[in-house]
MARLUMGU-561153 format. One line per field, with one value per residue: residue number from 1; residue in one letter; x, y, z of N, C-alpha, C in turn. Coordinates in nm, 3 decimals, padded with zeros to 5 digits. Example, Ala and Ser with C-alpha at 12.3 -4.5 7.8 and 13.67 -1.06 7.14 Angstrom:
2
nr <- 1|2 .
rest <- a|s .
n_c1 <- 01.319|01.285 .
n_c2 <- -00.569|-00.225 .
n_c3 <- 00.780|00.708 .
ca_c1 <- 01.230|01.367 .
ca_c2 <- -00.450|-00.106 .
ca_c3 <- 00.780|00.714 .
c_c1 <- 01.320|01.290 .
c_c2 <- -00.330|00.003 .
c_c3 <- 00.780|00.787 .
END
This chain:
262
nr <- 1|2|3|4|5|6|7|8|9|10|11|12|13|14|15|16|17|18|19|20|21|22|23|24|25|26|27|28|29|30|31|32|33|34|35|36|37|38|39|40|41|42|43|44|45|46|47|48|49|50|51|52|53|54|55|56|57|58|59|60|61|62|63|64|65|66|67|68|69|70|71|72|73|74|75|76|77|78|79|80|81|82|83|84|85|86|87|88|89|90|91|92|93|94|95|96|97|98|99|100|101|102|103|104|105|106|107|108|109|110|111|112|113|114|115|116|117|118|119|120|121|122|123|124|125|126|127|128|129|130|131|132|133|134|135|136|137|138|139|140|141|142|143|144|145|146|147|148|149|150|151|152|153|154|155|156|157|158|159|160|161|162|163|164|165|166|167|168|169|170|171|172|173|174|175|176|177|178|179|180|181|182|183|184|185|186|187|188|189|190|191|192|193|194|195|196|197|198|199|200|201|202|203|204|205|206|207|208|209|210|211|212|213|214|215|216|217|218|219|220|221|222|223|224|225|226|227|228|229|230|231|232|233|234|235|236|237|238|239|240|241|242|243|244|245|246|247|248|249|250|251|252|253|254|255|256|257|258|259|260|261|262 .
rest <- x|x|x|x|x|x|x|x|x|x|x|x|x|x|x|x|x|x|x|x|x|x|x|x|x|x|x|x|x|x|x|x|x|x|x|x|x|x|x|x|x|x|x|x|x|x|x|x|x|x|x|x|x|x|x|x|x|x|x|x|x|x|x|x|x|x|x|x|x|x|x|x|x|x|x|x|x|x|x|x|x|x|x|x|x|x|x|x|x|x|x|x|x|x|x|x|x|x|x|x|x|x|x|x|x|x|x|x|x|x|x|x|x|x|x|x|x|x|x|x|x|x|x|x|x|x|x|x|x|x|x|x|x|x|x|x|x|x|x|x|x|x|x|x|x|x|x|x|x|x|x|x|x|x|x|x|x|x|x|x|x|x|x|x|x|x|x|x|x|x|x|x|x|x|x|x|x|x|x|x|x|x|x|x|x|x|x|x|x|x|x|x|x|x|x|x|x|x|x|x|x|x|x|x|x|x|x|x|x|x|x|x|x|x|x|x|x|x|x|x|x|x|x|x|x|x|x|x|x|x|x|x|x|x|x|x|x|x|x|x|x|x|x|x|x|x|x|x|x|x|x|x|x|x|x|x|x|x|x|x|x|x .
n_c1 <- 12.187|11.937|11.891|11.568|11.389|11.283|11.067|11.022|10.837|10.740|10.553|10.510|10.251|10.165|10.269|10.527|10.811|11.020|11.167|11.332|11.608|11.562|11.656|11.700|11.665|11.845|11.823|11.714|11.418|11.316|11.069|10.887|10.606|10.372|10.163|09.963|09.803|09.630|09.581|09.397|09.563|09.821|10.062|10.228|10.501|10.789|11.066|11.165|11.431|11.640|11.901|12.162|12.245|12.430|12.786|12.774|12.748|12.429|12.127|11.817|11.493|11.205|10.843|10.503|10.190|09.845|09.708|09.481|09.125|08.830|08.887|08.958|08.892|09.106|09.465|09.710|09.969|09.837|09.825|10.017|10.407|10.710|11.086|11.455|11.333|11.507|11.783|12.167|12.308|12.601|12.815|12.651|12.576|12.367|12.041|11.824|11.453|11.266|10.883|10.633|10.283|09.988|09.710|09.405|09.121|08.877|08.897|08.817|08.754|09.053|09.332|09.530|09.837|10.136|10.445|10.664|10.996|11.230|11.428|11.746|11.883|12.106|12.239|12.128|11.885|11.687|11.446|11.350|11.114|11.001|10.739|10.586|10.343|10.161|09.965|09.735|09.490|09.230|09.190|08.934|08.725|08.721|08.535|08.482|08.328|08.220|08.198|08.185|08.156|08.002|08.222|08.470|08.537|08.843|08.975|09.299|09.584|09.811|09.444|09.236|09.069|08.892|08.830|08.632|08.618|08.453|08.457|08.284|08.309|08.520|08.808|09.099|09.166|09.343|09.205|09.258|09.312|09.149|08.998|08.791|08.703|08.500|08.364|08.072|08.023|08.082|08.347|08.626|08.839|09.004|09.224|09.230|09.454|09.444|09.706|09.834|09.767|09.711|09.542|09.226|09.076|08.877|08.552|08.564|08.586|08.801|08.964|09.096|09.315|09.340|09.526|09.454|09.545|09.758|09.601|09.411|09.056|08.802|08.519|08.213|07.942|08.012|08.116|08.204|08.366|08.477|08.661|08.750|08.981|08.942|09.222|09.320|09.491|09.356|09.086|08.880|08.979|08.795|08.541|08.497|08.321|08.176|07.940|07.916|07.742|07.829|07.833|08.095|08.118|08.240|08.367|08.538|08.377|08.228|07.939|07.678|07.431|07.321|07.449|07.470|07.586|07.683 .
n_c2 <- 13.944|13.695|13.450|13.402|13.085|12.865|12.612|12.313|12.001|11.693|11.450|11.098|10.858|10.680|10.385|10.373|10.241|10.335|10.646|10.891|11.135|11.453|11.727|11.919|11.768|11.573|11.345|10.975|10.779|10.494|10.256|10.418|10.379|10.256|10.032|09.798|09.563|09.523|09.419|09.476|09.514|09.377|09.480|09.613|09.609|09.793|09.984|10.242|10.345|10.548|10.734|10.905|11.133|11.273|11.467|11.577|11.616|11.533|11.660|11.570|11.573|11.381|11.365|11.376|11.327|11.444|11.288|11.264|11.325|11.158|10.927|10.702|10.890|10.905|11.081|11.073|10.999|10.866|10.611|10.584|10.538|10.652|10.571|10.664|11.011|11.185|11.234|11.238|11.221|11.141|11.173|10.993|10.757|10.548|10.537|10.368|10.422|10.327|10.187|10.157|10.012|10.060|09.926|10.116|09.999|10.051|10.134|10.171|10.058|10.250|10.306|10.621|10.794|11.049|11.022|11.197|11.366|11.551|11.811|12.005|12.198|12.360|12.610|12.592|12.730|12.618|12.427|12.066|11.829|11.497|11.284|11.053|10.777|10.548|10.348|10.199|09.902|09.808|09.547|09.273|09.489|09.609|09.767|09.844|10.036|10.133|10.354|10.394|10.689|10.943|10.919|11.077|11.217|11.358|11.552|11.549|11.500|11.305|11.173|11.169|10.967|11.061|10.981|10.930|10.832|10.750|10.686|10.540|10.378|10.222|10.244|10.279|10.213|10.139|10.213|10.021|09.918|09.906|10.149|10.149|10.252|10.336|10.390|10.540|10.362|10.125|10.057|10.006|10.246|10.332|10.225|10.282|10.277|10.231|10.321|10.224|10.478|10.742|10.697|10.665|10.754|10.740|10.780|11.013|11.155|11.017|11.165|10.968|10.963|10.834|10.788|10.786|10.605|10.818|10.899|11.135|11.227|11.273|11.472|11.336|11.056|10.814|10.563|10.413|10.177|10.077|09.892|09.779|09.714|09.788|09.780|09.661|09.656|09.560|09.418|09.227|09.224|09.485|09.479|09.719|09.847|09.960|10.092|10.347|10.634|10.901|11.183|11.384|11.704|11.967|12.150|12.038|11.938|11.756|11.551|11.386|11.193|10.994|10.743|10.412|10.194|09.860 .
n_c3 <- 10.749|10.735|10.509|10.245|10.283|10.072|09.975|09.862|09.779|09.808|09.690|09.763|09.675|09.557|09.335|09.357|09.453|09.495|09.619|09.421|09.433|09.313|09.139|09.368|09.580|09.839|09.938|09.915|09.969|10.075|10.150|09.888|09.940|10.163|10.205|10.422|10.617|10.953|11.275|11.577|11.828|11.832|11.687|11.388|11.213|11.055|10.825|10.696|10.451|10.458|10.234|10.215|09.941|09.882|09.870|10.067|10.425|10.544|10.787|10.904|10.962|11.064|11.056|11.151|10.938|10.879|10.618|10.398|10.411|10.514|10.657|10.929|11.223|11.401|11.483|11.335|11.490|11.738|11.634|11.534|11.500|11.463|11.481|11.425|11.504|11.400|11.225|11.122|10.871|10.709|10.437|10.149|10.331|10.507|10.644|10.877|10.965|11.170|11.184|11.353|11.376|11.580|11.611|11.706|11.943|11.858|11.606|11.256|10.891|10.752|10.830|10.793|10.683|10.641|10.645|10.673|10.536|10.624|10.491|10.473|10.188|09.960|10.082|10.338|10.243|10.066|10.185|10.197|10.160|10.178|10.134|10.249|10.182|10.451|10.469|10.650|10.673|10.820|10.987|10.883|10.885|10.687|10.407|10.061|09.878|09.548|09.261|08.911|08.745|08.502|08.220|08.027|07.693|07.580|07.344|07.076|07.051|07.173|07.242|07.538|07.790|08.049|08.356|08.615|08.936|09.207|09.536|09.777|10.020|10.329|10.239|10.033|09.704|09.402|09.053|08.723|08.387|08.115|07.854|07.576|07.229|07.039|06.712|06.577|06.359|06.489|06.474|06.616|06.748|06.863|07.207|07.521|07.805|08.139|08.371|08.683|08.923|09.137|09.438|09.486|09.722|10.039|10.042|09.854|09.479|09.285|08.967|08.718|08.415|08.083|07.783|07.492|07.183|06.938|06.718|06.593|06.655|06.528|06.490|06.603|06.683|06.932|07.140|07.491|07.611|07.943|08.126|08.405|08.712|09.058|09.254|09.604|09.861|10.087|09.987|09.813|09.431|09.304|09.033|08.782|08.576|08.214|07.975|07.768|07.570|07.313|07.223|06.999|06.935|06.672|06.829|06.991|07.256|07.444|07.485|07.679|07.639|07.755|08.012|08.106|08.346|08.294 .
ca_c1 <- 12.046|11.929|11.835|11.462|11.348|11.194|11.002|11.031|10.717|10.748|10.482|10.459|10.134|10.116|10.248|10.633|10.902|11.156|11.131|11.457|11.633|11.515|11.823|11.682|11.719|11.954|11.760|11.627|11.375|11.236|10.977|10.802|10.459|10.347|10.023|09.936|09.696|09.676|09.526|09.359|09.574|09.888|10.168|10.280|10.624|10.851|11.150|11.195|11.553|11.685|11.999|12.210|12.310|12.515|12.877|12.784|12.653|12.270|12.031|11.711|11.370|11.089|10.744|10.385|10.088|09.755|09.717|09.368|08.984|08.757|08.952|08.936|08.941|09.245|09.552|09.846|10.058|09.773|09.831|10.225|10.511|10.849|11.196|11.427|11.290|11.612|11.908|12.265|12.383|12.749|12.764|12.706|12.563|12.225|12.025|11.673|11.364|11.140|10.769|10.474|10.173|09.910|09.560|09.306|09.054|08.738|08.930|08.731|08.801|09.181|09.432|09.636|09.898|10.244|10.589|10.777|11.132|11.270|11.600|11.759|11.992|12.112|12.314|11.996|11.788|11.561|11.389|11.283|11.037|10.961|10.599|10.571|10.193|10.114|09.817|09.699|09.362|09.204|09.176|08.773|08.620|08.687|08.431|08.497|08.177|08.248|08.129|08.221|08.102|07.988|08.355|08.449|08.617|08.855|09.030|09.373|09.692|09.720|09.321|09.241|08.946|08.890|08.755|08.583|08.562|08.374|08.509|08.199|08.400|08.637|08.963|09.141|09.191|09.384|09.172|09.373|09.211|09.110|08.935|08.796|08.659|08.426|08.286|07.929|08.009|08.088|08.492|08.710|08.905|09.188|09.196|09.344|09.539|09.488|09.795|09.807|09.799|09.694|09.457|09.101|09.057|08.742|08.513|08.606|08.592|08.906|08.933|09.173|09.331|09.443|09.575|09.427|09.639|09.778|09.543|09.302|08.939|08.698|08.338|08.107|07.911|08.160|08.134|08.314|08.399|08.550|08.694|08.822|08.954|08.995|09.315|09.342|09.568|09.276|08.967|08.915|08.954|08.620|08.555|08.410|08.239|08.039|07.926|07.862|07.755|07.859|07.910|08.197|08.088|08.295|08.467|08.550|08.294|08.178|07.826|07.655|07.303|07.302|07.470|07.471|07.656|07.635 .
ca_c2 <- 13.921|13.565|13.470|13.372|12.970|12.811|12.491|12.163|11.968|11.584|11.328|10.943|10.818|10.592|10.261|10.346|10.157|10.419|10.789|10.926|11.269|11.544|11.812|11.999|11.698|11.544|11.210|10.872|10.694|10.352|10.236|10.548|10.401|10.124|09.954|09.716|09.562|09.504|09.381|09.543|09.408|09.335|09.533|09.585|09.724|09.777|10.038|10.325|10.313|10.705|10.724|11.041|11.030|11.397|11.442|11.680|11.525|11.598|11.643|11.512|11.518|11.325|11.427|11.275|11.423|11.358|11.199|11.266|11.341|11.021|10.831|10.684|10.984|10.887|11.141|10.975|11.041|10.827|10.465|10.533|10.572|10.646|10.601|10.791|11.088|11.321|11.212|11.272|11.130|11.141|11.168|10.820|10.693|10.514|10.496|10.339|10.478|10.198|10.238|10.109|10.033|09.992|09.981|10.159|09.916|10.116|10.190|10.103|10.073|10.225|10.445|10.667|10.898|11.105|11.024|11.312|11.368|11.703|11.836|12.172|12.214|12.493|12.601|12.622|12.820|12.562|12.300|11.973|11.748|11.389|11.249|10.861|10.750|10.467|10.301|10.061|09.899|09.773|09.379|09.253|09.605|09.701|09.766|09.920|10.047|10.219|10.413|10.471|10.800|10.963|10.925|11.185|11.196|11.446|11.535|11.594|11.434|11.181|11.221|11.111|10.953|11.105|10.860|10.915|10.693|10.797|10.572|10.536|10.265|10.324|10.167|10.320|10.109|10.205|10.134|10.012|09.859|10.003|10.180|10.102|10.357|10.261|10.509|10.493|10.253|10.003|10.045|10.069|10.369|10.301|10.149|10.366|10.176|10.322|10.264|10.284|10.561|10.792|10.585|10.648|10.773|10.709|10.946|11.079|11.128|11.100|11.162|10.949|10.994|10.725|10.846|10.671|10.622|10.931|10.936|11.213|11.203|11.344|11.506|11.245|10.963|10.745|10.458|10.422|10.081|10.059|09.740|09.799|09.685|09.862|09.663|09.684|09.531|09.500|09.354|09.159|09.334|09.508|09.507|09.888|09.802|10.062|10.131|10.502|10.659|11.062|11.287|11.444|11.820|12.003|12.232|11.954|11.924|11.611|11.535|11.190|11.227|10.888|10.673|10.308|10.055|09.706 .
ca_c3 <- 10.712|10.691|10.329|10.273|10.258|09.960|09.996|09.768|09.851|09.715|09.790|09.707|09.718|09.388|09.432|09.379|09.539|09.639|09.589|09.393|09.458|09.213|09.169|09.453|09.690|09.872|09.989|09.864|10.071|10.031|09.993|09.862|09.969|10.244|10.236|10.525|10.699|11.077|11.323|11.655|11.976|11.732|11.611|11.256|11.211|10.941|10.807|10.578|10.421|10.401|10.202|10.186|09.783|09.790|09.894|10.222|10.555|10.560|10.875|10.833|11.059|11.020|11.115|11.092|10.902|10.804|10.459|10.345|10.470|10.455|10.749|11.085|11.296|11.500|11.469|11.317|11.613|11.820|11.611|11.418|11.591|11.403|11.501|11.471|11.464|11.376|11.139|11.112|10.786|10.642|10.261|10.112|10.428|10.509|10.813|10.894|11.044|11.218|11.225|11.436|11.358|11.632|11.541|11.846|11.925|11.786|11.454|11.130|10.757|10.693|10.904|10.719|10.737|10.546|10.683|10.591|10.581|10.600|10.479|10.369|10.050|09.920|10.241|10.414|10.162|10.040|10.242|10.109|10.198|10.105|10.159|10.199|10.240|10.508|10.484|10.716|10.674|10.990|10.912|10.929|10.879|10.512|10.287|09.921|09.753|09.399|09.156|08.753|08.698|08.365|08.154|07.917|07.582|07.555|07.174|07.133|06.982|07.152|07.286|07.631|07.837|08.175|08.397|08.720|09.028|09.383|09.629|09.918|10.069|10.415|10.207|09.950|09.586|09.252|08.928|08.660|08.303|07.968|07.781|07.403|07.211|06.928|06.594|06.529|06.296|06.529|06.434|06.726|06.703|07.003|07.301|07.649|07.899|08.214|08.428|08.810|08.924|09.224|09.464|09.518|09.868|10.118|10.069|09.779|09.355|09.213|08.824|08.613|08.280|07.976|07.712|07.329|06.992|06.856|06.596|06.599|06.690|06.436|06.559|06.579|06.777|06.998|07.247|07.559|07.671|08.057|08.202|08.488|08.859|09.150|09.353|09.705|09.953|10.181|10.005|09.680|09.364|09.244|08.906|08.743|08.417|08.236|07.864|07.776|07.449|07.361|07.084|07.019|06.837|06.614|06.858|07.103|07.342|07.467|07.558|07.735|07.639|07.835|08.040|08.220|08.388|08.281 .
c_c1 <- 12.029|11.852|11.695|11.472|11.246|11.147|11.018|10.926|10.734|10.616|10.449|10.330|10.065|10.197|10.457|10.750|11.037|11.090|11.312|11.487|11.625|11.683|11.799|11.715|11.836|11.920|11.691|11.578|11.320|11.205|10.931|10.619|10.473|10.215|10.046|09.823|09.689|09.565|09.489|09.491|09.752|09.963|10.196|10.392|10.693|10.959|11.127|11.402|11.617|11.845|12.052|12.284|12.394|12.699|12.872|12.691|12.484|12.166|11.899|11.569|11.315|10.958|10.608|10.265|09.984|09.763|09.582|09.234|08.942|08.786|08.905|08.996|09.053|09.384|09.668|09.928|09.993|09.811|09.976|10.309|10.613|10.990|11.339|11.371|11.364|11.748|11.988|12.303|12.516|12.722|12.786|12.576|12.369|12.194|11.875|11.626|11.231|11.047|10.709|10.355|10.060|09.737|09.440|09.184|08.903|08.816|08.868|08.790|08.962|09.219|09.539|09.708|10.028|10.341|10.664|10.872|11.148|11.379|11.640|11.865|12.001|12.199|12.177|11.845|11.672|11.522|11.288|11.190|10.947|10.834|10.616|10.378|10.205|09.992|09.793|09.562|09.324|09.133|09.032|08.658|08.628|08.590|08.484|08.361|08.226|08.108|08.207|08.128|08.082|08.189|08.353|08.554|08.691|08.969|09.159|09.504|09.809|09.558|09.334|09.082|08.958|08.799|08.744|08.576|08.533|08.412|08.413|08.210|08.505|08.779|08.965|09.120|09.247|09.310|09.288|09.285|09.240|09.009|08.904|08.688|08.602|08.411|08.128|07.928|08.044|08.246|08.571|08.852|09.009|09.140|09.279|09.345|09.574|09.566|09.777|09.864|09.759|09.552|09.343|09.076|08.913|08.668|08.514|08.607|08.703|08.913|09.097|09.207|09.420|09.446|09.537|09.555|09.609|09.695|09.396|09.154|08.815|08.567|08.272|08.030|08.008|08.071|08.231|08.302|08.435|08.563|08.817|08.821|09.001|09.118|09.336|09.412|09.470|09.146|09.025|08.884|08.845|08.662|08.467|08.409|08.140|08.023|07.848|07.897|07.787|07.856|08.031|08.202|08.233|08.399|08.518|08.496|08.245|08.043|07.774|07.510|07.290|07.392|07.470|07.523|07.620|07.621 .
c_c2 <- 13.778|13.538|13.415|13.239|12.922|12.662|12.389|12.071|11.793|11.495|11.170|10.881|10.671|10.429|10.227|10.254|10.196|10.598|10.826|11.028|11.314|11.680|11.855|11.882|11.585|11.400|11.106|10.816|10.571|10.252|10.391|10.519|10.260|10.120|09.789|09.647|09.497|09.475|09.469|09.456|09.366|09.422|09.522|09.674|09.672|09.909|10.119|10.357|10.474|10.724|10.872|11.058|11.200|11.371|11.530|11.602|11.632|11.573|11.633|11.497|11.494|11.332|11.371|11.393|11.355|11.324|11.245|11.211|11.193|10.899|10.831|10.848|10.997|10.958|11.092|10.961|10.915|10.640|10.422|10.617|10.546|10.661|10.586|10.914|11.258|11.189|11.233|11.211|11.197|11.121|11.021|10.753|10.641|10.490|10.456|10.388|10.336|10.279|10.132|10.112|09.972|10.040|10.009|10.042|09.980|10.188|10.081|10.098|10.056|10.328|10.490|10.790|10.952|11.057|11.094|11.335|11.489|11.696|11.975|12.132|12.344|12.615|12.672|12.698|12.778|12.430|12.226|11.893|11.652|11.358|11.095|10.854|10.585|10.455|10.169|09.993|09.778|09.631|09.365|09.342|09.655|09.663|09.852|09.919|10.144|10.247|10.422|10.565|10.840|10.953|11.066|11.232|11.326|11.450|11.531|11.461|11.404|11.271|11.119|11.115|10.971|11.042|10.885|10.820|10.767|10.618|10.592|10.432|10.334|10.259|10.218|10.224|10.247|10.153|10.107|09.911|09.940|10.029|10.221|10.175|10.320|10.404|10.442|10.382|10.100|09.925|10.061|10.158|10.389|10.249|10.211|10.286|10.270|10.276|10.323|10.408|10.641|10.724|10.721|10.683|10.735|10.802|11.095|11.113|11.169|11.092|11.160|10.957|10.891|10.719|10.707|10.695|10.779|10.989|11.011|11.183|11.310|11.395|11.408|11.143|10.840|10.658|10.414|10.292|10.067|09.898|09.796|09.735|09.749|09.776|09.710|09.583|09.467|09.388|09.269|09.223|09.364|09.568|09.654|09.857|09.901|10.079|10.262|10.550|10.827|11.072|11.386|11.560|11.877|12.121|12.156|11.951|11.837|11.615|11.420|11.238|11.135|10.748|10.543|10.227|09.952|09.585 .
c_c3 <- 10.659|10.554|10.341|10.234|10.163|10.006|09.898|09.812|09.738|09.759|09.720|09.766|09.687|09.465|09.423|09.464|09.585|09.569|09.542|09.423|09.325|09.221|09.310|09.571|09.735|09.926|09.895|09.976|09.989|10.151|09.976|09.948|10.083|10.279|10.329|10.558|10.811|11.166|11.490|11.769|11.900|11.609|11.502|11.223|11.114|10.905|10.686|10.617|10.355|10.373|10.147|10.064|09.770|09.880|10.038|10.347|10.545|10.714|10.862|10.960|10.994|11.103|11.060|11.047|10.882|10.663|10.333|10.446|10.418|10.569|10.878|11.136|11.339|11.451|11.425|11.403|11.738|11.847|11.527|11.521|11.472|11.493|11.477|11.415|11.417|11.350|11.098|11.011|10.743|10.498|10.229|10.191|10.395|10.661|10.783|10.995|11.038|11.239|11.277|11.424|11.481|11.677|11.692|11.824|11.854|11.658|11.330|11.009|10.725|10.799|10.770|10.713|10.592|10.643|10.665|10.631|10.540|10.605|10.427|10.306|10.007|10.076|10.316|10.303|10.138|10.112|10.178|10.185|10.159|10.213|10.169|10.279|10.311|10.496|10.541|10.769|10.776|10.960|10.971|10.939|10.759|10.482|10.174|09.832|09.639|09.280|09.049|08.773|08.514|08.328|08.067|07.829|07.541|07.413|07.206|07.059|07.127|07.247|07.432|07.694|08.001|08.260|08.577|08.849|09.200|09.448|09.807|10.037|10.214|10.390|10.051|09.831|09.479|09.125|08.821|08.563|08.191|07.904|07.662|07.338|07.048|06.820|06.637|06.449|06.340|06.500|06.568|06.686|06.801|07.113|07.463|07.745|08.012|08.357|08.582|08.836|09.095|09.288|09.450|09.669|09.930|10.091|09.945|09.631|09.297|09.011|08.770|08.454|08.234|07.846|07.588|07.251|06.974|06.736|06.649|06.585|06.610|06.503|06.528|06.702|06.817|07.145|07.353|07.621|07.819|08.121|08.268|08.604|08.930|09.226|09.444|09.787|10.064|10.148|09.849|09.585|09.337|09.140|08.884|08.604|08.362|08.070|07.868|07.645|07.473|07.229|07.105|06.938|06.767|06.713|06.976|07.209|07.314|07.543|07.562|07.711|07.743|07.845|08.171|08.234|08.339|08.391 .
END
C-alpha cells in the first residue's frame, strides 16, 4: 500500500535573493525572485541556480504557472521558456535552469509567471515545491497608477498600522516608507518603518503592515502620517503621501471620521 503525499508549498515573491531549504526541503534556488524588463522582438535570458544541499541525490521538475490575476493575458508557457526542465542532482551538486524571455508583440504593461521546482523528501511522502516569481514588464507600455487607501491603527504591544495600496496600474511596485503617528497633542508617539515587502499586483489592493514602538497606545485621537514610495524596476518611483486623522476607542477600535491625501 503506497503511503499518502503531503505537500510543502514555498513561494518567493518579495525581493529575496535566494530561497533557503526549510527542514522539509532538500533545495536552494537563486535568485528567489527576477524582475526584468524586455523588449518586444528581443530576448531576455538569464539562469536559476538549483543546488542540492542534502546528502541523497534529488530529482527535481520544473513547471510554469500563472502568478497572479491583473496581467497580460498571455499563458506563461506562450512568452517563458525554461531549460532544463527535469533534474538529476547528486548530493552537493548544482545545476542551472536557463530561462527565456520573449515578449508577444501585442503584450502590454507586465508578464508574469511562478517557476516552480518540484521535489519529494521523505522517501517520497512529501512533495516540495519552490515558487520563484518572474516578472517581466513590457518596456514603453508601463503605467503605475496608485492609491493610499483609508490606513488603520491597530493596538497591541508592539501596535501596528495597516496600510492599504490599490494598484490600478499594469506593473507591479513594492511600497516601502514610514509611518508617524502623532497624539492629539501634537506629540509623536512612534514612528513604523514599513519594510519591503510583498508587491502590489495590477489590479489589485494589497494591505501592508509596520509595526510602531512597543509602547502601548492609549484610547484617544491620533494622526497618521504616510511617506511613502512605491519602487519598481519598470517605471519611476511614485511617491504615496497621505495624512489621516482617527480615534482610537477604549476597546480598540479604530475609526477615520475623515480622510485625505495631500
Amino acid at each position: 500500500m503506497s503511503r499518502p503525499r503531503r505537500w510543502a508549498w514555498l513561494a518567493a515573491c518579495g525581493l529575496a535573493l535566494s530561497l533557503r531549504p526549510s527542514p522539509a526541503a532538500a533545495l536552494s534556488v537563486e535568485p528567489g525572485v527576477v524582475e526584468l524588463r524586455a523588449h518586444a522582438g528581443t530576448p531576455a535570458e538569464g539562469v536559476f541556480h538549483v543546488t542540492n544541499d542534502t546528502e541523497e541525490p534529488v530529482e527535481v521538475s520544473v513547471v510554469l504557472e500563472s502568478l497572479a490575476a491583473g496581467y497580460a493575458p498571455a499563458a506563461p508557457g506562450e512568452w517563458l521558456q525554461v531549460s532544463p526542465t527535469h533534474l538529476q542532482l547528486s548530493p552537493g551538486s548544482r545545476q542551472d535552469v536557463a530561462y527565456t524571455v520573449r515578449v508577444p508583440t501585442e503584450a502590454r504593461g507586465e508578464l508574469a509567471a511562478m517557476v516552480v521546482f518540484e521535489h519529494s523528501v521523505g522517501a517520497g511522502t512529501v512533495q516540495v515545491r519552490f515558487g520563484m516569481a518572474l516578472y517581466a514588464a513590457v518596456a514603453g507600455t508601463e503605467a503605475l497608477e496608485l492609491t493610499l487607501d483609508p490606513m488603520q491603527l491597530i493596538p497591541g504591544s508592539p501596535a501596528f498600522v495597516r496600510i492599504p495600496v490599490t494598484n490600478r496600474g499594469n506593473v507591479h511596485c513594492r511600497p516601502e516608507g514610514t509611518v508617524t503617528v502623532t497624539g492629539a497633542d501634537g506629540m509623536v508617539q512612534g514612528r513604523a518603518v514599513l519594510p519591503v515587502q510583498m508587491p502590489a499586483h495590477p489590479g489589485s489592493t494589497a494591505h501592508f503592515s509596520a509595526a510602531l514602538p512597543a509602547t502601548p497606545l492609549p484610547p484617544g485621537d491620533y494622526e497618521l502620517l504616510a511617506d511613502l514610495t512605491c519602487q519598481s524596476v519598470a517605471v519611476t518611483p511614485v511617491p504615496l503621501r497621505a495624512r489621516q486623522a482617527g480615534q482610537l476607542d477604549a476597546d480598540g477600535r479604530w475609526s477615520v471620521p475623515d480622510a485625505a491625501a495631500d
